[in-house]
N, C-alpha and C positions, 0 to 999 in steps of 0.2 A: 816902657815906652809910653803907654796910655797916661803913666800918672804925671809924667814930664809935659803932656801937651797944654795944661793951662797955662804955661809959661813960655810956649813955644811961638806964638804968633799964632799959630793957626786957627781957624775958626772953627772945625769939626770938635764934638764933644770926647773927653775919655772913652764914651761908652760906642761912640760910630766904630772909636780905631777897635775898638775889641772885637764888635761885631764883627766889621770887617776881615780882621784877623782869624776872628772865627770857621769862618768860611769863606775861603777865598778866591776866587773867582779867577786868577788867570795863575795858574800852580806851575807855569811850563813845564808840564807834567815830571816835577820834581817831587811834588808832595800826594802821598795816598790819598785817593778819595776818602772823605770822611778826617781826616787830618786837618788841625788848625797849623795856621803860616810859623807856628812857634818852630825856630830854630833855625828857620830860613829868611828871615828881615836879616838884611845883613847890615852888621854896626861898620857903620862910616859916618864921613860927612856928606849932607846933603844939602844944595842951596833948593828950597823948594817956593813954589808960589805961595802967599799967606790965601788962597781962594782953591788950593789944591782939599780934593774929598777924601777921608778916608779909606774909601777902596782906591782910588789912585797911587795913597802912598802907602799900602800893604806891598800893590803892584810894583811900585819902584823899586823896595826893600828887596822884593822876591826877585826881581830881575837883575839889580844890583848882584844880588848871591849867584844868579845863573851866568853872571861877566865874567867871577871868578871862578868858578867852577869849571873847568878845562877837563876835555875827554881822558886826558891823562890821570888827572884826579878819579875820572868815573872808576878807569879802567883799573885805579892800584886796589879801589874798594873791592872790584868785583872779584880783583884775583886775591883778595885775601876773604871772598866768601862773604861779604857786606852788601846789602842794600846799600843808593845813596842814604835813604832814610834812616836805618840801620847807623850808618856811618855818621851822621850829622849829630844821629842820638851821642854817639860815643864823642863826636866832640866838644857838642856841649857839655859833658861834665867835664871834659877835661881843660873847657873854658873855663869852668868856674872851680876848677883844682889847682890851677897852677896860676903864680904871680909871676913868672921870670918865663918868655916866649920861646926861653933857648932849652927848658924842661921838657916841654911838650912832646915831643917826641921820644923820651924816656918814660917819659907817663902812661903814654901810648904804649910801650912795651909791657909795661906790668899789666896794663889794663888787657890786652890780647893773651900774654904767657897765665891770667887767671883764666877766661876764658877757656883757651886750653883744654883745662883739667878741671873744669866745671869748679870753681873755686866763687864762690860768690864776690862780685867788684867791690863790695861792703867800703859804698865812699863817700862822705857827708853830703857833700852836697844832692845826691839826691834824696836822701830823707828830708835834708832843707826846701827841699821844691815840693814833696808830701805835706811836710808841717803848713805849708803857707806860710800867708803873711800874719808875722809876730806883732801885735799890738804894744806889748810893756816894750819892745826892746825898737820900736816902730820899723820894722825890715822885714822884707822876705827873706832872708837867708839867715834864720837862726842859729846864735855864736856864743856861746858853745852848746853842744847839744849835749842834753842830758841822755843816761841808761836809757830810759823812761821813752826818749826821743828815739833812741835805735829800735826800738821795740813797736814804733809807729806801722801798724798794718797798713800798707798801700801796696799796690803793684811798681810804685817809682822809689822803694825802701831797697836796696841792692843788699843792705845786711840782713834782709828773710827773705829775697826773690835772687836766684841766681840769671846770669841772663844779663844783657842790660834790658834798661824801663823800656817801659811801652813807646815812649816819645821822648826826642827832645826837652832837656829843662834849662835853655838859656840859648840864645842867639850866638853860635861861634863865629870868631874873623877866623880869616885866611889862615893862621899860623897854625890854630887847631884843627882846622880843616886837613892841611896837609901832614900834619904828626899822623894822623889816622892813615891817610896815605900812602906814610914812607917811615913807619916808626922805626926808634931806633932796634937793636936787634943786645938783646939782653938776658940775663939768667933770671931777674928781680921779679917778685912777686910784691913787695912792699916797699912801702917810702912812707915817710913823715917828714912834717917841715922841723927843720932845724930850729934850733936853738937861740938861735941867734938874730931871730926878729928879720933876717934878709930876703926871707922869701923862697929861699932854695929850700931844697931837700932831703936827706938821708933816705939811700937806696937800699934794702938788704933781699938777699935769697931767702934765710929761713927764719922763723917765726924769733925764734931766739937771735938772732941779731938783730932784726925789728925792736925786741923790747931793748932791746942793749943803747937802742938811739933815742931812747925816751928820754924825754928833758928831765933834769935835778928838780 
């Protein structure tokens, strides 16, 4: 978001919206104290003033997220034993897991049936939000990750910390929100994307059907 605002009209700098982000100031007691707004700006569209402050549109982002977030939603996180917080973490990786909105909720299964059985979520994207931002490849989401890369020591590396990460690593909409909610109800422990450049996925139970859906 920050690196989008010299393009954006607005006149606060990259570094106001971070701050801001950083600590936020009207959380509608969604977000832990000591918690940055990360995961809670909600992506949509916004028509905003070009004289709007930084802390104003962290405020709008975060209030945005509290329109959609409906008691119904609190209540599916609690009875599956989730914080919101908790809950938002798990959707944003599953924001940045899945290409096809209609997945999400299967995703959600595997990611809860690891849990489970203390299975580590071991799932790139959050070793990509570890690595930061990749210079040679100019992105924050490093593609592909190398051995070298899973062996990255953070507490947001899911393949040596079981558990999900400390926080949020991505802004989830509504779709992932609600997979966490109401996932689908599954046997899968693992999925990889297909083959076939579409975006979907290969689902399997045990490790040996996993490798079975490795690409040629």
């Amino acid at each position: 978001i920050a690196a989008s605002l010299p393009t954006s009209g607005l006149e606060f700098t990259p570094e106001a919206f971070l701050e801001a982000a950083a600590a936020p100031t009207n959380a509608l007691n969604l977000i832990p104290a000591g918690e940055t707004a990360e995961g809670f700006l909600f992506p949509d569209s916004y028509i905003l003033p070009r004289t709007i402050s930084a802390e104003a549109l962290v405020t709008i982002l975060i209030e945005r997220f509290s329109t959609n977030f409906s008691t119904e939603i609190n209540d599916a996180y609690l009875n599956r034993g989730l914080t919101v917080f908790q809950a938002v973490t798990m959707a944003s990786i599953i924001q940045r897991e899945v290409m096809v909105d209609d997945e999400m909720p299967l995703i959600a299964s595997v990611f809860y049936n690891r849990l489970a059985i203390g299975m580590p979520l071991q799932t790139d994207p959050t070793v990509q939000y570890a690595l930061g931002f990749n210079t040679l490849q100019g992105t924050w989401w490093t593609n592909p990750l190398s051995a070298e890369d899973l062996r990255f020591d953070s507490p947001y590396n899911t393949y040596l910390y079981p558990g999900l990460p400390p926080a949020p690593i991505s802004n989830p909409g509504l779709p992932a929100l609600l997979a966490v909610a109401y996932p689908a109800a599954s046997d899968y422990y693992y999925f990889q994307a297909k083959c076939d450049g579409s975006g979907w996925h290969n689902f399997a139970v045990t490790l040996e059907q996993h490798l079975q859906n490795n690409c040629p």
